[in-house]
C-alpha positions as CSV (number, residue, x, y, z in Angstrom):
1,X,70.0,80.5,143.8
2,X,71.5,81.0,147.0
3,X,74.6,82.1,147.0
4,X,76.1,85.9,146.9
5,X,76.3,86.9,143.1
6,X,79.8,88.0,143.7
7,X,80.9,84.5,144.8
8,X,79.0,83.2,141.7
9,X,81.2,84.5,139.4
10,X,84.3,84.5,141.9
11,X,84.6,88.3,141.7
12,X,85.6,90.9,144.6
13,X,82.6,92.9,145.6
14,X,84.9,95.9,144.4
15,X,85.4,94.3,141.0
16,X,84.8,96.4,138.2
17,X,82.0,96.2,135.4
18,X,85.0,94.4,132.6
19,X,86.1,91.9,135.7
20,X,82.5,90.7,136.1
21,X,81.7,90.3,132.3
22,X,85.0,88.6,131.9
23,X,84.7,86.4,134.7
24,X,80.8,85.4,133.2
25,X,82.1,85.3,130.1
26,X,84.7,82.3,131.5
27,X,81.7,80.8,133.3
28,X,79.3,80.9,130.7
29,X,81.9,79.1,128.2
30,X,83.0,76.7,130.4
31,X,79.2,75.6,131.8
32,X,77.4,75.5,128.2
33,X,74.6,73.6,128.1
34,X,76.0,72.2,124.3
35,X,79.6,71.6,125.8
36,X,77.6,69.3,128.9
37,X,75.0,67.5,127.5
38,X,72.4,66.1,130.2
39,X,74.9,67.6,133.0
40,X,72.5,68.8,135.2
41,X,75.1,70.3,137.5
42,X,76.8,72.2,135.1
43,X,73.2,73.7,133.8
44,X,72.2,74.9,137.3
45,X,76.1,76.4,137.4
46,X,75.0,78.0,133.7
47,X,72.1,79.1,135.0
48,X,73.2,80.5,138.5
49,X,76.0,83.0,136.7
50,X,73.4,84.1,134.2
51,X,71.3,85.3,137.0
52,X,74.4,86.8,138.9
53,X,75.5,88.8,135.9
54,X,71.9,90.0,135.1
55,X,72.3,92.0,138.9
56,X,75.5,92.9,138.7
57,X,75.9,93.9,135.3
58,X,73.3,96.9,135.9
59,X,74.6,99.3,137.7
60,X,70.9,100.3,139.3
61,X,70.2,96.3,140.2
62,X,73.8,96.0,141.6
63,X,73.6,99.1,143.8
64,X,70.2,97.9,145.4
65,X,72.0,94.6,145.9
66,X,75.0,95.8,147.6
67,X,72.8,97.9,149.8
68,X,69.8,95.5,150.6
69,X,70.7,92.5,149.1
70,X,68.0,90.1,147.2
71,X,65.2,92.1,149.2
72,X,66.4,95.3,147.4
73,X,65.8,94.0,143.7
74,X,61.7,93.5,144.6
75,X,61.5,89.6,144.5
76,X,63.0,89.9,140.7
77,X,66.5,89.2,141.1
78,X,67.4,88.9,137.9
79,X,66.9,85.1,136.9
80,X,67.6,83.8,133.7
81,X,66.4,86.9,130.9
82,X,67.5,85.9,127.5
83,X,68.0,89.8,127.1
84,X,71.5,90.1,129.5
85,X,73.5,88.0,127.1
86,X,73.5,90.2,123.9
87,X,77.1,91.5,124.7
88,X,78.2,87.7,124.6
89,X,75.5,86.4,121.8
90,X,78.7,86.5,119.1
91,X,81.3,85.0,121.4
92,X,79.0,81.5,122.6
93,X,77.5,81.7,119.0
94,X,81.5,81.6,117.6
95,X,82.3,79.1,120.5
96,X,79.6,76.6,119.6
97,X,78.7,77.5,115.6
98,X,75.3,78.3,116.9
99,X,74.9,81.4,115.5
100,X,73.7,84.4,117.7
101,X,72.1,83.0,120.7
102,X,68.5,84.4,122.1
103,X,68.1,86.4,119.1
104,X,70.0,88.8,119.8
105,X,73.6,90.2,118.9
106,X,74.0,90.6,115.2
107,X,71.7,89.4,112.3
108,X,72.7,88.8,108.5
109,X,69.1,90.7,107.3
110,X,66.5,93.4,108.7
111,X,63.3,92.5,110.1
112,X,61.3,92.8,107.0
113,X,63.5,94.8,104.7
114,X,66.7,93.9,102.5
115,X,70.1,92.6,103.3
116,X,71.8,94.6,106.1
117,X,74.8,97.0,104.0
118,X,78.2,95.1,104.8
119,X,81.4,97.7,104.3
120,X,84.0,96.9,102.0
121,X,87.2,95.3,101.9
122,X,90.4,97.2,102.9
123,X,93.1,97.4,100.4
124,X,97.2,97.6,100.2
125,X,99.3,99.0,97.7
126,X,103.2,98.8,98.0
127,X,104.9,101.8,96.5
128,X,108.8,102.0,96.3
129,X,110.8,105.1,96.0
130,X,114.5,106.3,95.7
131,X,116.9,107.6,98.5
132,X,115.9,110.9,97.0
133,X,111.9,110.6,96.4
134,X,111.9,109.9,100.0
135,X,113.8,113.0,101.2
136,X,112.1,115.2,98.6
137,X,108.5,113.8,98.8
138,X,106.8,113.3,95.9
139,X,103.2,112.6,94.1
140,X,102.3,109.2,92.0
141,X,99.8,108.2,90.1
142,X,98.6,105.0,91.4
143,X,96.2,102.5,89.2
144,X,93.9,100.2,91.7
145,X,91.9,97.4,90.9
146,X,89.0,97.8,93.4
147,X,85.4,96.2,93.4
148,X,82.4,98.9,92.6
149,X,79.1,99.2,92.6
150,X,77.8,97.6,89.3
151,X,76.3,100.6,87.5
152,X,73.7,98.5,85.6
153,X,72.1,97.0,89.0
154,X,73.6,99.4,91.1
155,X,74.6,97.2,94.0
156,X,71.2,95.1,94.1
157,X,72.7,92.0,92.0
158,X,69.1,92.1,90.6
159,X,68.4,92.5,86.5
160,X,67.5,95.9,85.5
161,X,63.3,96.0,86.3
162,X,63.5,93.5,89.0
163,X,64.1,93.5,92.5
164,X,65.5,91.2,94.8
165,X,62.6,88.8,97.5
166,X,62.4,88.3,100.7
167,X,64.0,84.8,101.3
168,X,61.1,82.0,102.2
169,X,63.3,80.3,104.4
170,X,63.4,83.3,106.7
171,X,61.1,85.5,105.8
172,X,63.9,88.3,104.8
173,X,65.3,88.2,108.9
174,X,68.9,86.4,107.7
175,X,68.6,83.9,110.4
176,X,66.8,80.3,111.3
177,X,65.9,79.9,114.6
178,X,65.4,76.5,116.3
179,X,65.8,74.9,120.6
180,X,69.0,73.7,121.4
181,X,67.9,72.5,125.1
182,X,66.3,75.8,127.2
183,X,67.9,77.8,124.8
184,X,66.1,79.9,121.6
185,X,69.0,79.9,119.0
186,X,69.7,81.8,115.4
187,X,71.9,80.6,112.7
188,X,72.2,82.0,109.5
189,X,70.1,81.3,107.1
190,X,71.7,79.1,104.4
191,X,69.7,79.8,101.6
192,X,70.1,83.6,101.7
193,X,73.5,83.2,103.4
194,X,72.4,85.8,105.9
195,X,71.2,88.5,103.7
196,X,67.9,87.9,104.2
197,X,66.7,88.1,100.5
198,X,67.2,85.9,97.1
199,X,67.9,87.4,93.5
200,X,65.8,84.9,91.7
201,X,66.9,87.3,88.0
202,X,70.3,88.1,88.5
203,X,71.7,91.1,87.0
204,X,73.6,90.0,83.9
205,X,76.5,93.0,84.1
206,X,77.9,91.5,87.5
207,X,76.0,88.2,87.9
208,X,74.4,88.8,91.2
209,X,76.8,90.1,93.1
210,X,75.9,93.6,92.9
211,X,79.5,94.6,92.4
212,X,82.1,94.5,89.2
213,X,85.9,94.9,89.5
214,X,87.1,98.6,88.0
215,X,90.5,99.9,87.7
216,X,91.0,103.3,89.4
217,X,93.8,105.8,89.0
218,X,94.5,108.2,91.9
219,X,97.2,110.5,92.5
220,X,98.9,110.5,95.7
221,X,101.2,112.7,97.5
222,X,103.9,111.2,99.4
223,X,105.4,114.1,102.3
224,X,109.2,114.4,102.4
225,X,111.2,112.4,104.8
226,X,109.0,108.9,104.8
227,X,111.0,105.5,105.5
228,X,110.3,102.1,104.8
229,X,107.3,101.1,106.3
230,X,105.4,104.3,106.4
231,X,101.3,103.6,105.7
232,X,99.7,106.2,104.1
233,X,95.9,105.9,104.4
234,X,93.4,106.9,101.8
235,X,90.2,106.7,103.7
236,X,87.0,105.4,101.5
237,X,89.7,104.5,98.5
238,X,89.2,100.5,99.2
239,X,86.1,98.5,98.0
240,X,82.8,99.4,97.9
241,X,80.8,97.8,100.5
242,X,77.7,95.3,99.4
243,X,74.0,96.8,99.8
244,X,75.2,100.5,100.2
245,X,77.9,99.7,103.0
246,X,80.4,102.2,103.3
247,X,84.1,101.9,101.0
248,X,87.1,100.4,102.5
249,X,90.3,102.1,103.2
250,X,93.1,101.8,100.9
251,X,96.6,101.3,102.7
252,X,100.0,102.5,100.5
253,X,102.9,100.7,102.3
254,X,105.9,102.8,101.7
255,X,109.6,101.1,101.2
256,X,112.7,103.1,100.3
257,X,115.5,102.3,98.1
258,X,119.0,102.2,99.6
259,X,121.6,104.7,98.5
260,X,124.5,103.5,96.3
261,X,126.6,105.7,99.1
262,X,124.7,106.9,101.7
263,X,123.0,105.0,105.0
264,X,120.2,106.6,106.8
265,X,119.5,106.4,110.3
266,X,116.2,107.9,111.1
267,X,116.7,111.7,109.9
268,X,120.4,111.7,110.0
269,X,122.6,110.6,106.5
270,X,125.8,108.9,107.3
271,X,128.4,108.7,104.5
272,X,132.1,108.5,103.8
273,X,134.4,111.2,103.6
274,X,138.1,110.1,101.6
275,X,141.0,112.0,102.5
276,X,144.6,112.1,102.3
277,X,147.1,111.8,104.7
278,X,148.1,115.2,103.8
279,X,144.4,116.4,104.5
280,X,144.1,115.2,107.3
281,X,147.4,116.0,109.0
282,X,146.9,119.8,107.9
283,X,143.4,120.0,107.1
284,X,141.3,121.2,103.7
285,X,138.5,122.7,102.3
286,X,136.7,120.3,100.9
287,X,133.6,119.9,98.9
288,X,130.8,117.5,99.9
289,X,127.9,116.3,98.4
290,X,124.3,116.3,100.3
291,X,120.8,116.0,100.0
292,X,120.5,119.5,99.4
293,X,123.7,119.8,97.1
294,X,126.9,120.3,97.4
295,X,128.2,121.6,100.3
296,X,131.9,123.4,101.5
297,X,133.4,121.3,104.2
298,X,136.4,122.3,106.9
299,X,138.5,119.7,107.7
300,X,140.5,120.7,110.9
301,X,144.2,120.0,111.0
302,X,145.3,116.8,112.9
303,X,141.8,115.3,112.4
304,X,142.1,111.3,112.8
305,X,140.5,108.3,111.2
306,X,137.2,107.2,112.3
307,X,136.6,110.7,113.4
308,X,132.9,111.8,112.8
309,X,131.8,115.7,111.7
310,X,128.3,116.6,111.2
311,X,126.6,119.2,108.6
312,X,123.7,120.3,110.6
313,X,120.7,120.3,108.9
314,X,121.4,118.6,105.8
315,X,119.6,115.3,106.4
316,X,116.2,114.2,105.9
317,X,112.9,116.0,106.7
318,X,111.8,115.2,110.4
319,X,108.3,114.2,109.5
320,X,105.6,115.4,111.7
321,X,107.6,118.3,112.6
322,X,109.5,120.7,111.6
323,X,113.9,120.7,110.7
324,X,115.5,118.3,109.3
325,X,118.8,115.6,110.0
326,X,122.3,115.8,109.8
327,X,124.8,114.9,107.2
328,X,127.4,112.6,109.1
329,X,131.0,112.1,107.9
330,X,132.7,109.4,108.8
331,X,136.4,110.2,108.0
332,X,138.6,107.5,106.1
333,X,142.2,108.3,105.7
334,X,143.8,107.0,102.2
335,X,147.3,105.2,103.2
336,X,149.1,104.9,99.6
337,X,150.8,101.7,98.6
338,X,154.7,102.1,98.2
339,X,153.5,100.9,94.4
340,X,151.9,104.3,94.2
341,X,154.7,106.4,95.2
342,X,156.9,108.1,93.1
343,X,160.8,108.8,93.8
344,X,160.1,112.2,95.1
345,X,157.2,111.5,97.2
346,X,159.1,108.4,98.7
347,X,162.0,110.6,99.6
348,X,160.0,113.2,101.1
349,X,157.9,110.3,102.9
350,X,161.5,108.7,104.6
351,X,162.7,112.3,105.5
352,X,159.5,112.7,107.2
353,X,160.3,109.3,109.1
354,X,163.6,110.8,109.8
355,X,162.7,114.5,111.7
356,X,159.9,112.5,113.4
357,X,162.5,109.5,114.6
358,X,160.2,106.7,113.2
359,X,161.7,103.3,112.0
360,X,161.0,102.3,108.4
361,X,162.0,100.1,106.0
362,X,165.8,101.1,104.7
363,X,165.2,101.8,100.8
364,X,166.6,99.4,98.5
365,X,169.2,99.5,95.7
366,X,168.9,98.9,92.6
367,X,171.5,96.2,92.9
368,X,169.4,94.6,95.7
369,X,166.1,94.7,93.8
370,X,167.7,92.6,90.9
371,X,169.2,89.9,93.2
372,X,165.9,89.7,94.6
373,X,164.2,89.1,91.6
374,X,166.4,86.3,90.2
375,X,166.5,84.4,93.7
């Protein structure tokens, strides 16, 4: 190779150590061997980034080369060592369906033991709760179906008294190798399916697989002042992982019932407060309903409608921290219908009218009424 490394992989000389993987990781996709069969340009082009990424991916090898150039790596400038490409083994291997590439990255079974453990699925469970479970908190008993270690094989899929074998097709390593060009590649084995060994007597309890699906009941505690879409995570809760992997996680996806009344907005309440026009001209004590009971509420004289008024504290729990909302009234002002009205209360309503100087409606007689109805 004779060009500068950096140039090979059309990097800065100040580029940092996830700039030059990235830019190799473009070039190595790009210049496959398997995606340019019999190009021989686009081999050497392979070729010549592999060996610029085996310096410059080293921090030792890259600061020789940046001081001394090829002279400061000893005549062993990298070249082309199946070893570098580990980090990228699953990304070609995905890329081309190859498998791991070199024999390295990840395998499917040990070297000469069992099946590698593989952790178990994560699960969800969607719990719903009322207005008031939410702003309270509040524990449930949950019932899971999960998948467990079968208690007659435990986990080795293998009849009581027997043992699973090392796969003949692999000799228990998970993986067949064969040459695909210059290149040493692994894919996984297909009559292990990666595990590396073969249940020739399967257990009878869960046929092989090593785990049986169990209903489990847990109690969990939901804090006050959760909203829709709150996760609550119960770590190791989830499956049980295959050949002693670790459990899952099991997620519980909260979601809130609305109020019949009430909106919430983060920690606050909102809700409606119906008053009179009486009230609200000259003000009341009224009573108001919260999350934490009933409360006594001021109304100030003159208050208009529309206007909002807060009860400090009385919302939801701030969760994380410590306080809580506020109870928002939204004032509505009841306007009667001259149905509604009786004699007295319209007279009083038209002398009102009167000392304030306001226009209304002359009342009607009785005579006037009738006309009206026959016309």
């Amino acid at each position: 190779m004779s060009r500068d490394y950096y140039e090979a992989l059309g990097v800065a000389r100040e580029a940092t150590a996830q700039e030059i993987k990235s830019a190799y990781r473009k070039i190595a996709v790009k210049y496959h061997p398997d995606k340019n069969p019999g190009d021989r340009e686009a081999e050497e082009r392979f070729k010549e980034a592999a060996e610029a990424y085996a310096v410059l991916s080293d921090p030792e090898k890259r600061a020789r080369y940046d001081r001394f150039g090829r002279q400061g790596l000893g005549g062993s400038p990298g070249g082309f060592d199946p070893s570098t490409f580990a980090d990228f083994s699953d990304v070609l291997g995905d890329l081309f369906g190859l498998g791991d590439l070199f024999g390295g990255g990840r395998r499917g079974g040990a070297r000469g033991g069992g099946p590698m453990p593989s952790p178990g699925a994560d699960l969800r469970y969607d719990l719903t709760l009322t207005f008031a479970e939410a702003a309270s908190g509040v524990a449930r008993e949950l019932k899971i179906p999960r998948l467990e270690v079968c208690p007659d094989c435990t986990g080795s899929g293998a009849r009581r008294g027997s043992s699973p074998t090392a796969c003949p097709a692999c000799g228990g390593r998970g993986q067949v190798r064969f040459s695909q060009g210059f290149l040493t590649v692994a894919r996984t084995c297909p009559q292990c399916r990666g595990e590396g060994t073969i249940v020739r007597d399967p257990c009878p309890g869960c046929r092989g697989e090593g785990r049986v699906e169990r209903e489990r009941t847990l109690e969990v505690k939901v804090p006050a002042g959760v909203d829709s879409g709150a996760r609550m995570r119960l770590s190791g809760e989830g499956e049980h992982g295959r050949h002693g992997g670790p459990r899952g996680d099991l997620y519980v996806v909260l979601e809130v019932e609305p109020h019949e009344s009430w909106e919430r907005d983060g920690a606050d309440v909102h809700a409606r407060l119906e008053v009179g026009y009486s009230q609200a001209v000259l003000g009341a004590t009224l009573p108001v309903e919260t999350l934490l009971g009933e409360q006594t509420f001021e109304l100030p004289g003159g208050s208009q409608p529309g206007e909002q008024f807060r009860l400090r504290g009385k919302g939801f729990p701030r969760l994380g921290s410590s306080g809580r909302g506020d109870h928002v009234l939204h004032l509505v002002v009841r306007v009667p219908r001259p149905g509604d009205l009786d004699e007295e209360q319209t007279t009083l309503l038209r002398r009102l009218a009167e000392i304030e100087g306001e226009a209304v409606h002359e009342e009607r007689g009785v005579l006037e009424r009738v006309k009206d109805f026959f016309s």
